[in-house]
VOGU-3710 file (C-alpha; in Angstrom, 3 decimals, decimal comma):
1> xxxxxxxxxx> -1,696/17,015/18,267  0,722/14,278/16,491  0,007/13,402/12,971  0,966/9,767/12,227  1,640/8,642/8,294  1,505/4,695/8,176  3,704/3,045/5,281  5,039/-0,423/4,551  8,845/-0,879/4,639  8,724/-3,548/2,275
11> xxxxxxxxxx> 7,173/-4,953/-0,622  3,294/-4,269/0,502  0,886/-6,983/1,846  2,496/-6,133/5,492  -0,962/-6,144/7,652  -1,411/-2,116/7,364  -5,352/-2,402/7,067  -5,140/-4,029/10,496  -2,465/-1,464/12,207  -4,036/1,461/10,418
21> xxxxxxxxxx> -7,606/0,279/11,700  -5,771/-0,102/15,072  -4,784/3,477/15,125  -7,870/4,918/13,987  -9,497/4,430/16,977  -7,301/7,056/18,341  -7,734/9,421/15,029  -10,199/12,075/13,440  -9,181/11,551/10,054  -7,795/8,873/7,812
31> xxxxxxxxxx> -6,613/9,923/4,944  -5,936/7,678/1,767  -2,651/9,554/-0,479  -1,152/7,395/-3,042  -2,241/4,229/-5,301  -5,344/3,082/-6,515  -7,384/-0,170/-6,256  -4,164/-2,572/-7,297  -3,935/-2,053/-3,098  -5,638/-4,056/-0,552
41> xxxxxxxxxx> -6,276/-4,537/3,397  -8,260/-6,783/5,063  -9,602/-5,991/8,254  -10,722/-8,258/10,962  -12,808/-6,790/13,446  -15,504/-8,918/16,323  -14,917/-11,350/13,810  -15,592/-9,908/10,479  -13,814/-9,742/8,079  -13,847/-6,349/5,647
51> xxxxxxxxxx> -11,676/-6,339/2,433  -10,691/-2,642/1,165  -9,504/-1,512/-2,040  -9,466/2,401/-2,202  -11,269/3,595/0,687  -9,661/4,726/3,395  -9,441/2,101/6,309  -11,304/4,692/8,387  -14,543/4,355/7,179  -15,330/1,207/8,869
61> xxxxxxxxxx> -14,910/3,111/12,224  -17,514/5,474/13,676  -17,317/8,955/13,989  -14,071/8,703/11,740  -13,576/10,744/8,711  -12,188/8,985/5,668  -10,686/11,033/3,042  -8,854/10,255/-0,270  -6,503/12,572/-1,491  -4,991/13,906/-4,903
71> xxxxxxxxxx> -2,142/11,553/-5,081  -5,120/8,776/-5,639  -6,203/7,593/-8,831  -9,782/6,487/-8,403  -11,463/3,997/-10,671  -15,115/5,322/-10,069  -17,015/2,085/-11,178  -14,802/0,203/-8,701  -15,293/2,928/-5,958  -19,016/3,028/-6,236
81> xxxxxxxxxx> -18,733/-1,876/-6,542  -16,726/-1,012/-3,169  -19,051/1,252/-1,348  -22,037/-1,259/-2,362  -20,342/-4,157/-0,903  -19,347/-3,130/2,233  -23,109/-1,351/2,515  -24,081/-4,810/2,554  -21,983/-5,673/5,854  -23,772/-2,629/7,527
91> xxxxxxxxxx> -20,813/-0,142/7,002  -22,912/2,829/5,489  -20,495/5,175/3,162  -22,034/8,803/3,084  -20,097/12,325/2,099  -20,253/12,856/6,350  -17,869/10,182/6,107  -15,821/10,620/3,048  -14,509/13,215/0,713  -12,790/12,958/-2,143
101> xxxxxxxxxx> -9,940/15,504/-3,255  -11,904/17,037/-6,365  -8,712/17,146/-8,479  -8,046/13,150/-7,884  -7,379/11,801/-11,340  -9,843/9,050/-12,825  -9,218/5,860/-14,459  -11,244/4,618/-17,133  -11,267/1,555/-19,206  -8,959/2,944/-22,016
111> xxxxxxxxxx> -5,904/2,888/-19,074  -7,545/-1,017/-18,171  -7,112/-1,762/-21,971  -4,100/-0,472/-22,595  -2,691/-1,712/-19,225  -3,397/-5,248/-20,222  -2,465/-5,007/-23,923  1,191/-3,739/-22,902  1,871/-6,527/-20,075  0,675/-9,274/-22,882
121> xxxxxxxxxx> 3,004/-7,487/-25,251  6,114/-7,661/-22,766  7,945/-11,387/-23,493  9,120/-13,253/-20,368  11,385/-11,595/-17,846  10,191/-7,856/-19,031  6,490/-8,323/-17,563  6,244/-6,045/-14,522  3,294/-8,025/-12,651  0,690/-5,347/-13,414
131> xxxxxxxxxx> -2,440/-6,215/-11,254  -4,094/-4,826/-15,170  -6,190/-2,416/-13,464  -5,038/0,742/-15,151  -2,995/2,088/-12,300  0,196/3,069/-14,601  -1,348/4,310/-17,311  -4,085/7,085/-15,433  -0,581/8,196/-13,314  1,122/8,512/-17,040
141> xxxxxxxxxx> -1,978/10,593/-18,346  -1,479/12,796/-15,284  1,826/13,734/-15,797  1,255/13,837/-19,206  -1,894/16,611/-18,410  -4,568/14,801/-20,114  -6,081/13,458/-17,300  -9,493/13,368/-16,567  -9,897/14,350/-12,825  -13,044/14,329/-10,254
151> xxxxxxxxxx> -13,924/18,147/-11,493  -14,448/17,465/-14,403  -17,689/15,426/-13,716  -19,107/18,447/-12,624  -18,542/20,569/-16,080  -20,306/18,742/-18,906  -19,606/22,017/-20,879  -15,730/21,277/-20,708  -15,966/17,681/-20,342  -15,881/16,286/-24,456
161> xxxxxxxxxx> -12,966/18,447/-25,299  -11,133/17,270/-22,608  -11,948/13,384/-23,056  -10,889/14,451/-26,771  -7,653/15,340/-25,897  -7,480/12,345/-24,286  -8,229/10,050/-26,576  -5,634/11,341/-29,067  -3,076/10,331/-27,438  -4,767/6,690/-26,182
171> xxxxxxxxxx> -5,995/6,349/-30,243  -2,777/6,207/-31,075  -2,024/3,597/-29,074  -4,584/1,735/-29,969  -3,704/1,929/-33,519  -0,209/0,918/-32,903  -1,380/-2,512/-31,212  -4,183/-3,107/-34,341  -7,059/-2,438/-32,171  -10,000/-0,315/-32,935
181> xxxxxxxxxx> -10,331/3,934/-31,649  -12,417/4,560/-28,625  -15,316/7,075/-29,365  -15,794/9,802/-27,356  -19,181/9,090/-26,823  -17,965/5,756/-25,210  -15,578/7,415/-22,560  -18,525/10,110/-22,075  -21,188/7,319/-21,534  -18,938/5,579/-18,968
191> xxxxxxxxxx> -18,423/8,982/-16,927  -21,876/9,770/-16,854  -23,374/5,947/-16,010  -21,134/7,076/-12,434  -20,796/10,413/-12,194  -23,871/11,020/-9,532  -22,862/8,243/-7,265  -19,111/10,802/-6,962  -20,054/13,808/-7,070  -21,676/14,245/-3,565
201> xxxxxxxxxx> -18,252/12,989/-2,120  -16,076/15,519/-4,022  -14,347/17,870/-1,463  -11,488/20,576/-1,247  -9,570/18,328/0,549  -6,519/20,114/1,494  -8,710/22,854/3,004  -10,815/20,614/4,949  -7,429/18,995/6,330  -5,779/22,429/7,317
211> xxxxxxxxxx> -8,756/22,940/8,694  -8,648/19,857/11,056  -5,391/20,347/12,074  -6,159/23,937/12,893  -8,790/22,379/15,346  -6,019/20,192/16,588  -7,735/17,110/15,562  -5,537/13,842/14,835  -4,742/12,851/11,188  -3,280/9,113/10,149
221> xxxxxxxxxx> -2,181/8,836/6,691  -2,533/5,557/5,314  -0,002/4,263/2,771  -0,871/1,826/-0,228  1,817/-0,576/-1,189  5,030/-0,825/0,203  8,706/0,734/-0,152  10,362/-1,420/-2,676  7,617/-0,531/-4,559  7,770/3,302/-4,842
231> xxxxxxxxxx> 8,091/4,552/-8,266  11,713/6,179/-7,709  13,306/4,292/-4,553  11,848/0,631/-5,508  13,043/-2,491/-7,523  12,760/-0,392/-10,858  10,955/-1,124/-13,492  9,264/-4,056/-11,203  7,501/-1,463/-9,093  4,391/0,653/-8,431
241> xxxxxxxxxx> 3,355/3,735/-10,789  3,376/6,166/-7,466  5,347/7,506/-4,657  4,837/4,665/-1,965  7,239/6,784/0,660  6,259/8,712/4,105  7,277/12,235/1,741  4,208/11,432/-0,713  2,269/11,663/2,631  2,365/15,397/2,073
251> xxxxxxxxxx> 1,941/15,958/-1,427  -0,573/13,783/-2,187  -2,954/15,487/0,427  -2,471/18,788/-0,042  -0,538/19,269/3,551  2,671/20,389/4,088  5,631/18,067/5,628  5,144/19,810/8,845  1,993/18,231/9,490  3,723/15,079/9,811
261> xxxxxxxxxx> 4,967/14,065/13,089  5,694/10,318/13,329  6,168/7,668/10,410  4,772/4,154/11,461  6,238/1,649/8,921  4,586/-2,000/8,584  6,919/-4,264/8,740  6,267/-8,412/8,319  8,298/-10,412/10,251  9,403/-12,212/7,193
271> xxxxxxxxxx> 9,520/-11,219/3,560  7,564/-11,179/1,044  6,170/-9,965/-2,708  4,017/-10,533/-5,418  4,553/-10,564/-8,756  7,939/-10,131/-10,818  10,834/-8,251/-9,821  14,460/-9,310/-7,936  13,567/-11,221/-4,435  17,530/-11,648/-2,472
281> xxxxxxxxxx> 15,656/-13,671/0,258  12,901/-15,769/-1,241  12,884/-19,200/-0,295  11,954/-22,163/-3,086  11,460/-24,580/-0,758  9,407/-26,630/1,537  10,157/-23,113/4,308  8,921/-20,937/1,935  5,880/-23,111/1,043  5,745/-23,184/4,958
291> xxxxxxxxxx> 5,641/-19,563/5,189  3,425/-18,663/2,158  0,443/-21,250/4,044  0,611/-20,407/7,351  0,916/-16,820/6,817  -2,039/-16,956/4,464  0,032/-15,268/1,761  -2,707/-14,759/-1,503  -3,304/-10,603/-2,377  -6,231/-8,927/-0,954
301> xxxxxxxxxx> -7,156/-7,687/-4,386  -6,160/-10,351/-6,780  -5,648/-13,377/-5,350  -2,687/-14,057/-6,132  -0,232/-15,892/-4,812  2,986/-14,088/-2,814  6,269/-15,371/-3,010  8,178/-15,588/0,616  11,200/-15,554/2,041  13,453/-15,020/4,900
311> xxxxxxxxxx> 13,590/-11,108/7,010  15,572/-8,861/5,043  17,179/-6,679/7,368  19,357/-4,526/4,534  15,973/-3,364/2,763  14,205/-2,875/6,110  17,014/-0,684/7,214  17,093/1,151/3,805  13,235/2,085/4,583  13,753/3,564/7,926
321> xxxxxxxxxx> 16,185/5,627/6,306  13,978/6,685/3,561  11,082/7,048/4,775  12,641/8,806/8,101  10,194/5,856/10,222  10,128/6,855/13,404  9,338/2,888/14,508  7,913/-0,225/13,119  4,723/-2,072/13,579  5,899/-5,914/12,970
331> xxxxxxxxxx> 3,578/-8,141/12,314  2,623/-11,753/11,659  5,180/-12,901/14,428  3,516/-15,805/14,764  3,880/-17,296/11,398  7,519/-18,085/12,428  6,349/-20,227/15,433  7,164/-23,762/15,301  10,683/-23,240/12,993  13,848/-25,381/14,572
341> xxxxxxxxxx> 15,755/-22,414/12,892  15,184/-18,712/11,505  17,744/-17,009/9,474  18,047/-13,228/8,503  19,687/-11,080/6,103  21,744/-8,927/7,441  23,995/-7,976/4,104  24,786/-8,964/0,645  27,283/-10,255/-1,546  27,593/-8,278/-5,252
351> xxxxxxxxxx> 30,371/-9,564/-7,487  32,119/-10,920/-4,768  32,161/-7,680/-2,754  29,945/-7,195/0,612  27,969/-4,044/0,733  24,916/-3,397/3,425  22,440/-1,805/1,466  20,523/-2,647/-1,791  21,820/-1,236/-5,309  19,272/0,729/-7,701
361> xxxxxxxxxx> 20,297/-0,889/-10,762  18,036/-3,484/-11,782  20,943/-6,038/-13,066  23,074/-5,483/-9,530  19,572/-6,315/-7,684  19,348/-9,472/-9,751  22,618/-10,425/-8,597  22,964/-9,906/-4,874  23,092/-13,057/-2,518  22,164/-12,639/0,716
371> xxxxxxxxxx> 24,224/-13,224/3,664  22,588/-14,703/6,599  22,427/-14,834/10,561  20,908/-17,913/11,340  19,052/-17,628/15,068  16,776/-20,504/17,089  13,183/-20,366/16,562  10,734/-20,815/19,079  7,936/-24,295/19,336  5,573/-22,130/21,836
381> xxxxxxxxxx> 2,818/-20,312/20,175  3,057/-16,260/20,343  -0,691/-16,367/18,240  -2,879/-13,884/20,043  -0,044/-12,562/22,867  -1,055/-9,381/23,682  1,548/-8,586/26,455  5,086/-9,121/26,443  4,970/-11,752/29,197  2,941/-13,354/26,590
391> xxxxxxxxxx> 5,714/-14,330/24,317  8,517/-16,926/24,387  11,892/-15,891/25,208  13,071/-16,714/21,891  10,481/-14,891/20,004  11,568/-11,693/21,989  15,410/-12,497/21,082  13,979/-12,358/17,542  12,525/-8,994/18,221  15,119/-7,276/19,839
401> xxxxxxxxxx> 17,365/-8,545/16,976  15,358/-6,897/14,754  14,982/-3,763/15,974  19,445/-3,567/16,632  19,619/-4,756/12,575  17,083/-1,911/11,217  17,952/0,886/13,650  14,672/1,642/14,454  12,073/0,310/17,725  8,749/-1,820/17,531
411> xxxxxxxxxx> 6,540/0,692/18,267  3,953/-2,092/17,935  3,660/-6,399/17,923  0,795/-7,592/15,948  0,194/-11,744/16,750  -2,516/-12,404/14,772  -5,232/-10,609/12,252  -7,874/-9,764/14,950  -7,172/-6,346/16,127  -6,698/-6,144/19,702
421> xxxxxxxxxx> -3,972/-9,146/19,205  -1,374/-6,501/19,417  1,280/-5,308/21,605  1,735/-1,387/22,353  4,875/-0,521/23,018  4,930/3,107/21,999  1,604/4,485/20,910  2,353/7,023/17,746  -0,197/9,614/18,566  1,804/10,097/21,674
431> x> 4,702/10,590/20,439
//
């Protein structure tokens, strides 16, 4: 059976929730393997509309097993808010349909706190755009093995000296920015106000998934975030705290890279990403404005607004090559109907020398200008086309064009948020 890992090949916010729901009609298990509850997808199914944070986009779908994997850092208050409110729109969350990789790291309010108290600290043009949930700081205190991890619920014997060790290294912190020490007793309170809502989901997740693909069922991995964001191969320091690539796939499951047969990326038909960092292609104007209102560009999670631009067919083409995509899903097509003109990037200009592909050093990415193909739009509507014959002839220009720039096919045409408003071209589970 074909394994499919689904990432986005840009800066996040490309429509995965919808693609990933999409293909989970055709899976057995969805697994969750980077990121924590900074992420969002919407889903839009007969109509209603389901907003996700950390659980897997599978558990909205029958008979589908959702599972979230090591390379997740789980806020458990947040989790438990999460599986409430979606209880409430009749989606019922049980351990039959999720498990939780029992050495997932936690985050608690010390990595809120001292998430907040750093970005407030940073003076303009050093904030990163934290969404101040704590992501960065539980990834630091796993690499820094302090971490408090879904295990360690279960062992009340073990669990003070280990929130001790933690808070020795947080208490310093604190100190430094004149706030008052946490208590143990407070982190030890907060763990166990929680800890029997978790526990029944905890799992040995990479055995249960070598154990599904023994049986030859089908596996999607579900990315969080998008390329540009990944911790090594993003617009560093202006980036996520995690691997956001098709490699962390692996690693942050607990299955080898041989599991994974074909790498989906998400990919918007324009550009676009929230909060600071370099942006070649965003558009200040009354386009981007266009773009950012049609498009319905505001974060899943926070709210906030996304900045927009033109397609940037340099960092597109950079994620096919790092993530080794396979093919694209591209979506919100239709957000581009109605423009006289459409331009795409198709290389850059750094100190007055062209290159095709985006530098790592954060003051070459500040300086790049974009250089532009400028194409004819399309006035007919492609909203809700769900066969090529559907679309205008311009639209499919725009596609094709695409697909020569990044060197990789549309595997799949989304035209709107409901989820049979897509195209197949290739399905990825039969590869």
């Amino acid at each position: 059976m074909v394994n499919v890992v689904v990432v986005g090949s840009q800066w996040g916010d490309e429509g995965k929730g919808k693609i990933v729901d999409w293909l989970s009609e055709r899976a057995d298990v969805v697994v969750r393997f980077q990121g924590g509850h900074n992420a969002g997808h919407t889903l839009v199914i007969d109509g209603v509309t389901y907003k996700l944070s950390v659980l897997p986009s599978g558990v909205i779908r029958k008979d589908t097993v959702g599972v979230i994997g090591n390379g997740v850092v789980i806020d458990p208050h947040a989790l438990v808010a999460e599986i409430d409110r979606i209880a409430e729109q009749g989606i019922a969350v049980t351990p039959e349909n999720l498990q939780i990789a029992d050495n997932a790291t936690l985050i608690l309010s010390v990595h809120r706190d001292l998430d907040g108290l750093r970005e407030d600290a940073n003076s303009t043009g050093t904030k990163i755009g934290t969404t101040r949930r704590g992501i960065g700081p539980a990834y630091e205190d796993k690499v820094g093995r302090r971490a408090i991890r879904i295990m360690d619920l279960a062992n009340p014997e073990t669990l003070p000296a280990k929130i001790d060790r933690l808070l020795s290294h947080h208490n310093a912190l604190l100190r430094g920015f004149g706030r008052e020490e946490v208590e143990q007793s407070t982190i030890l309170d907060e763990l166990n106000a929680v800890k029997e809502r978790i526990l029944p989901f905890r799992g040995n997740v990479w055995y249960l998934l070598d154990q599904k693909r023994r049986a030859g069922k089908r596996i999607l991995f579900e990315g969080a975030q998008g390329t540009l964001l990944d911790i090594d191969h993003g617009t560093y320091p202006f980036v996520t705290s995690s691997n956001t690539v098709a490699g962390q796939a692996a690693a942050g499951s607990g299955l080898g890279p041989n599991a994974l047969h074909y790498v989906l990326g998400i990919t918007k038909a324009y550009t676009t990403r929230v909060g600071e960092g370099p942006f070649p292609t965003e558009l200040n104007d009354e386009i981007g404005q266009f773009l950012g209102e049609r498009g319905h560009e505001f974060g899943t999670v926070t709210g906030r607004k996304r900045r927009c631009g033109w397609f940037d067919a340099v960092l597109v083409r950079q994620a096919v090559s790092i993530n080794g995509l396979t093919g694209i899903a591209l979506t919100k097509l239709d957000v581009l109907d109605g423009l006289e003109k459409i331009k795409i990037c198709v290389g850059y200009m750094l100190d007055g020398e062209k290159i095709d592909y985006f530098p790592a050093s954060q003051g070459q990415q500040a300086r790049v200008e974009p250089i532009y193909e400028t194409m004819d739009g399309w006035q007919e509507t492609t909203a809700g086309a769900r066969t090529w014959n559907d679309l205008p002839a311009q639209a499919i220009k725009y596609v094709r064009h695409v697909e020569e720039l990044i060197g990789a096919p549309v595997a799949m045409l989304s035209t709107s948020p409901e989820r049979d408003d897509t195209i197949l071209v290739h399905d990825p589970f039969q590869d």
